[in-house]
C-alpha positions as CSV (number, residue, x, y, z in Angstrom):
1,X,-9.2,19.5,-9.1
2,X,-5.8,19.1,-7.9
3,X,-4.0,21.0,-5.2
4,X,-0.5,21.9,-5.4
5,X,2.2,22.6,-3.0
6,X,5.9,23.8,-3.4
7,X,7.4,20.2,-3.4
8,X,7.1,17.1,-6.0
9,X,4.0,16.2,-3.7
10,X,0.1,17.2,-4.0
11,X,-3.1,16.0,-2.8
12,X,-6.3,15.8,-4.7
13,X,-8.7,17.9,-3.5
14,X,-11.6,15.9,-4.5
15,X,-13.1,12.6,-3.7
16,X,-15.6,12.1,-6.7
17,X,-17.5,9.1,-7.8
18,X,-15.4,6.1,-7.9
19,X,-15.8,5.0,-11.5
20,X,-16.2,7.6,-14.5
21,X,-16.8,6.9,-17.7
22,X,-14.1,10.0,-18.4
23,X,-11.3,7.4,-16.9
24,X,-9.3,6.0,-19.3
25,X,-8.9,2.5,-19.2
26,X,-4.9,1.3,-19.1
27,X,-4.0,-0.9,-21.6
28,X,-4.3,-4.7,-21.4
29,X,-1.6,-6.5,-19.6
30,X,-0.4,-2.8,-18.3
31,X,-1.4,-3.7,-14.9
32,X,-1.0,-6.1,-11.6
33,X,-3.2,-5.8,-8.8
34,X,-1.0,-6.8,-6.0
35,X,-2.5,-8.3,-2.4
36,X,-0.4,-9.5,0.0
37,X,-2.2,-12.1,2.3
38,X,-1.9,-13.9,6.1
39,X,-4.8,-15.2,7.6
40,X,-8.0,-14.1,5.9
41,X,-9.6,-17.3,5.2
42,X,-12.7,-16.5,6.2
43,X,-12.6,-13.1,4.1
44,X,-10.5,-13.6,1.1
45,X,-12.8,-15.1,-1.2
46,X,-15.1,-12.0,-0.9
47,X,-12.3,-9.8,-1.6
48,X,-10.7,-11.2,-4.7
49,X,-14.4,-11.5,-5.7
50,X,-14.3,-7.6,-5.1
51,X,-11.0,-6.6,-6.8
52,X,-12.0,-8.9,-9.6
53,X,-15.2,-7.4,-10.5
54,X,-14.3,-3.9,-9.7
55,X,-10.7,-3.6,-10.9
56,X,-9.2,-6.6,-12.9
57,X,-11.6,-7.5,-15.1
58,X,-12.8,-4.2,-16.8
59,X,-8.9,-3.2,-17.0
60,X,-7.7,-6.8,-17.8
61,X,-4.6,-7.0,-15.1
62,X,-3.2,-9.6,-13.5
63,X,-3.8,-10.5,-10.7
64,X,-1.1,-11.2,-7.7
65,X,-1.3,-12.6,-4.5
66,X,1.1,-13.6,-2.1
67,X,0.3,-15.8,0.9
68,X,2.4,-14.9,3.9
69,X,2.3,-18.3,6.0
70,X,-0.8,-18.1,6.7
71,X,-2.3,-21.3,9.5
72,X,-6.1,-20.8,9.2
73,X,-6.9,-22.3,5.9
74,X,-6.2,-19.2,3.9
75,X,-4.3,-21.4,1.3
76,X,-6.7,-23.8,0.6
77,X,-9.1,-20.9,-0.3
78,X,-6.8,-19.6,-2.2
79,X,-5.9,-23.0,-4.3
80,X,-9.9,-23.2,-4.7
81,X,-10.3,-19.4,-6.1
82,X,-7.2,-20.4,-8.2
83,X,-9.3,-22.5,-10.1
84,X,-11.9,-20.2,-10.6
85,X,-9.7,-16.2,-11.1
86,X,-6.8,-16.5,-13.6
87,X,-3.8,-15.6,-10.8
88,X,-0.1,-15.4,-10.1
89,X,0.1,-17.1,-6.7
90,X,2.9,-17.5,-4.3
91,X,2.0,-19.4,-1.0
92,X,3.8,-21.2,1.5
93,X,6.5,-21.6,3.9
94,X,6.9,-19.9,7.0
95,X,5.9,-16.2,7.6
96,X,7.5,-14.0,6.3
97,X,6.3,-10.6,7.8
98,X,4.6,-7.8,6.2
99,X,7.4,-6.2,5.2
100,X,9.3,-9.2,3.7
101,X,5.9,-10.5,2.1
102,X,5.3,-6.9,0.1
103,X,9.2,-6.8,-1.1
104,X,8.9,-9.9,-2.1
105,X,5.5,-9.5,-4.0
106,X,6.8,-6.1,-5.7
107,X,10.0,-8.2,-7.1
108,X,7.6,-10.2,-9.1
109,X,5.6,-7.1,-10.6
110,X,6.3,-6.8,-14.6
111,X,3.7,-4.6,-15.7
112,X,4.5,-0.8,-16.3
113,X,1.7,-0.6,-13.1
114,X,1.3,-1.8,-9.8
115,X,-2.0,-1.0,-8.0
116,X,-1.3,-2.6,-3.9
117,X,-4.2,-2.9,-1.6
118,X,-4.3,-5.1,1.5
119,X,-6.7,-7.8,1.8
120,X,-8.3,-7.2,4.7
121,X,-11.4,-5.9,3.3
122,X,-10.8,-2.5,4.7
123,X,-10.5,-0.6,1.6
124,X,-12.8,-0.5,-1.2
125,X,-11.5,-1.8,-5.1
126,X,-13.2,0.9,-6.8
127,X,-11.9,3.5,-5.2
128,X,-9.1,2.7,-7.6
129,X,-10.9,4.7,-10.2
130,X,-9.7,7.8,-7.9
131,X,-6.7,7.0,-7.9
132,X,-5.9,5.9,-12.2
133,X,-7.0,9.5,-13.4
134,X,-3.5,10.6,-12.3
135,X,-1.1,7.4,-13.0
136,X,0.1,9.8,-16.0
137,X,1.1,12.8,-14.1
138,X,2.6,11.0,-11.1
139,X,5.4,8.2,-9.8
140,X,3.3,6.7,-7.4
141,X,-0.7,8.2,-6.3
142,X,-1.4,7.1,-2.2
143,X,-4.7,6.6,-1.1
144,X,-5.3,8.7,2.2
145,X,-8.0,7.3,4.2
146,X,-11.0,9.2,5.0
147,X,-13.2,8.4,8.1
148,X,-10.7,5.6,8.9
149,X,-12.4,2.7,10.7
150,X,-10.1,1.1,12.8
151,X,-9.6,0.5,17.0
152,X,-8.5,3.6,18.8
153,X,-5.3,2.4,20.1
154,X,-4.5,1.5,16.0
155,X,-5.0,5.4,15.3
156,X,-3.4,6.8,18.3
157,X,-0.6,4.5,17.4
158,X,-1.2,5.6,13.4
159,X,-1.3,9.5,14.6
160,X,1.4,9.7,17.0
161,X,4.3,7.7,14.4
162,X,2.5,10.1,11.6
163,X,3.8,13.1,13.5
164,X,6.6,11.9,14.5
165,X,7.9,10.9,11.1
166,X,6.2,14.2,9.4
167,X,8.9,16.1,12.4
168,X,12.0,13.8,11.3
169,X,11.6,13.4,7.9
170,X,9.6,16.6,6.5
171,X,7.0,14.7,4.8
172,X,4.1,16.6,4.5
173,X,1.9,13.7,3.8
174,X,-1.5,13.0,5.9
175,X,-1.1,9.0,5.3
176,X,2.4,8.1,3.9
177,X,1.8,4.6,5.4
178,X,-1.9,3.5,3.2
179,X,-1.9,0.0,2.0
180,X,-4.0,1.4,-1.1
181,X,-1.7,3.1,-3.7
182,X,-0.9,3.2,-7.5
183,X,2.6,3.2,-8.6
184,X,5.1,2.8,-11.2
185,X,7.4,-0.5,-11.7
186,X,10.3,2.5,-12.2
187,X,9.4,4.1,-8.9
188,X,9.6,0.1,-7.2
189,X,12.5,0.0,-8.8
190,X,14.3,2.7,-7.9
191,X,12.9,2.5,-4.2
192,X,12.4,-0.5,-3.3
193,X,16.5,-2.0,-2.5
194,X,16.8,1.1,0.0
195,X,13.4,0.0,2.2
196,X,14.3,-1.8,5.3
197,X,14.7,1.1,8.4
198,X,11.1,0.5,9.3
199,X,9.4,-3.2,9.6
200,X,5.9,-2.2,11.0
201,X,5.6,0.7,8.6
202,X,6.8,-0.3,4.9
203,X,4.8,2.1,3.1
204,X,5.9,4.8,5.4
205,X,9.3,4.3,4.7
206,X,9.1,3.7,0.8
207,X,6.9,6.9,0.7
208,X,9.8,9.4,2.7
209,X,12.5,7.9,0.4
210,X,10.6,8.4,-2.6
211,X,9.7,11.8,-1.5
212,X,13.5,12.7,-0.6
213,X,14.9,11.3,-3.7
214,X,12.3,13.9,-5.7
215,X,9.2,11.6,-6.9
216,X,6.2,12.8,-7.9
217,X,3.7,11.7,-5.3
218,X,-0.4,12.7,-5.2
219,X,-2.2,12.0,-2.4
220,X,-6.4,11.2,-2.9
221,X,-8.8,10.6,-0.6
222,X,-10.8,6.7,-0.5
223,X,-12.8,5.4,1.8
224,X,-12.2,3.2,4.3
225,X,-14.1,0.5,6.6
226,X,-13.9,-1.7,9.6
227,X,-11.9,-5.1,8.5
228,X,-14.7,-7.8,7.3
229,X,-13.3,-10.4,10.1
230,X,-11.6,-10.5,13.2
231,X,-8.5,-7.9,14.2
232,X,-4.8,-7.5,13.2
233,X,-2.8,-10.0,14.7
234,X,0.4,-7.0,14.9
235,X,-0.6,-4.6,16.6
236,X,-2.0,-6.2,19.9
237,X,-1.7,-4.1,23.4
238,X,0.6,-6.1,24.9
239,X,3.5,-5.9,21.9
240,X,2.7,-2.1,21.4
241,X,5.6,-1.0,23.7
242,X,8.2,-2.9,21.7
243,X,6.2,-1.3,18.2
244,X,6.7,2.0,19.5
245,X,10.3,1.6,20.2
246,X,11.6,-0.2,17.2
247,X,9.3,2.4,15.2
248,X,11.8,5.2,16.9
249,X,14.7,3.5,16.5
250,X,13.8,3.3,13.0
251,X,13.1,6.5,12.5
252,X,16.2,7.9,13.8
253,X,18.3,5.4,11.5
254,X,16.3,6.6,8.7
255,X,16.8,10.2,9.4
256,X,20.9,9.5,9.2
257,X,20.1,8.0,5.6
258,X,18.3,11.1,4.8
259,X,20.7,12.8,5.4
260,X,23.0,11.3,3.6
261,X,20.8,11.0,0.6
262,X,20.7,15.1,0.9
263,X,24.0,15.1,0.1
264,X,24.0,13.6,-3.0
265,X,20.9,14.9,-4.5
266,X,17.7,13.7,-6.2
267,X,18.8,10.8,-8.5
């Protein structure tokens, strides 16, 4: 069951069970699971294990992951699960950031579909049997987290730039910035080269563009967990000031593109 609202966005209405035999499987070599990682040594290996069993093997996608200049041994997990999961990986270098990592990941994607998670653990890989029912219908279906397990000061940050972007931009989306989403390669295509007003919140951004430019976007609930090990290395107390101001700044800059993109109209 779908719920509808005046605008090219809707939310699903219903969480469900995360795999269904009614789901149609995408064809082979249709799809790329995408995950974007920095510093999960201790976690990766149970993740890809995950994604693998739950997502890329009964749908036959590939699989990419791109190592963000990571310094606790992440790589050299990743060159041993290498050996063991077909992959396209990129790795070294110096760190990139979040932001940079994603773009960079999204430039290799040649499949007709992208699936994106984050490899934290946080999220779970079948819950992307939610999301595939409605990869038809829509330019790009956003996980919204349900129950979401994370440090207060993360959600009060998460809440507070939420509402604050929902004001600026007229979004009317509960969690426009969800590392878990199903999309297109036209929609990264057509979004991605405008990103770049908002560092610490990519998806954010990518989400309000391809809202304002007329996308069709579905928003489903998934569930969502503590991260498997340790605690984001971002969003510590003592750089939160600076966060919250660049995250202004960027909205207000973003905000005068809107604006011009009102202008000319839905591409």
């Amino acid at each position: 069951m779908v719920g509808t609202v005046a605008t090219p966005l809707a939310r699903a209405t219903t969480t469900g069970n995360a795999a269904s035999a009614t789901v149609p499987v995408p064809p082979p070599h249709s799809l790329t699971v995408f995950l974007p990682v920095h510093n999960e040594a201790t976690t990766i290996e149970a993740v890809v294990e995950a994604f693998y069993d739950q997502v890329i093997r009964p749908t036959a996608a590939t699989l990419l992951i791109c190592e963000d200049g990571s310094t606790d041994g992440t790589g050299e997990v990743l060159d041993r699960l290498e050996t063991r999961f077909p992959m396209v990986l990129e790795k070294g270098g110096a760190r990139k950031g979040y932001a940079d990592a994603v773009r960079d990941g999204l430039r290799r994607v040649e499949t007709p579909l992208v699936f994106f998670a984050d490899s934290d653990g946080q999220y779970y890989p079948e819950d992307f049997w939610k999301l595939l029912p409605y990869a038809q219908d829509y330019d790009m279906v956003i996980g919204r987290k349900v129950n979401r397990e994370e440090p207060f000061h993360r959600i009060a940050l998460s809440r507070g730039f939420h509402v604050l972007a929902k004001t600026i931009t007229g979004v009317p989306l509960q969690d426009m910035d969800c590392g878990f989403r199903l999309l297109r390669r036209e929609t990264v295509d057509a979004i991605l080269p405008e990103v770049g007003s908002l560092p610490y919140s990519f998806w954010a951004e990518f989400t309000i563009l391809a809202y304002r430019r007329g996308l069709r976007i579905l928003e489903v609930p998934v569930s969502h967990r503590s991260r498997l090990n340790g605690t984001t290395s971002i969003y510590k107390w003592e750089r939160l000031p600076a966060i919250v101001v660049r995250q202004f700044l960027g909205l207000t800059t973003l905000s005068r593109r809107l604006r011009a993109i009102d202008q000319v109209g839905p591409r």
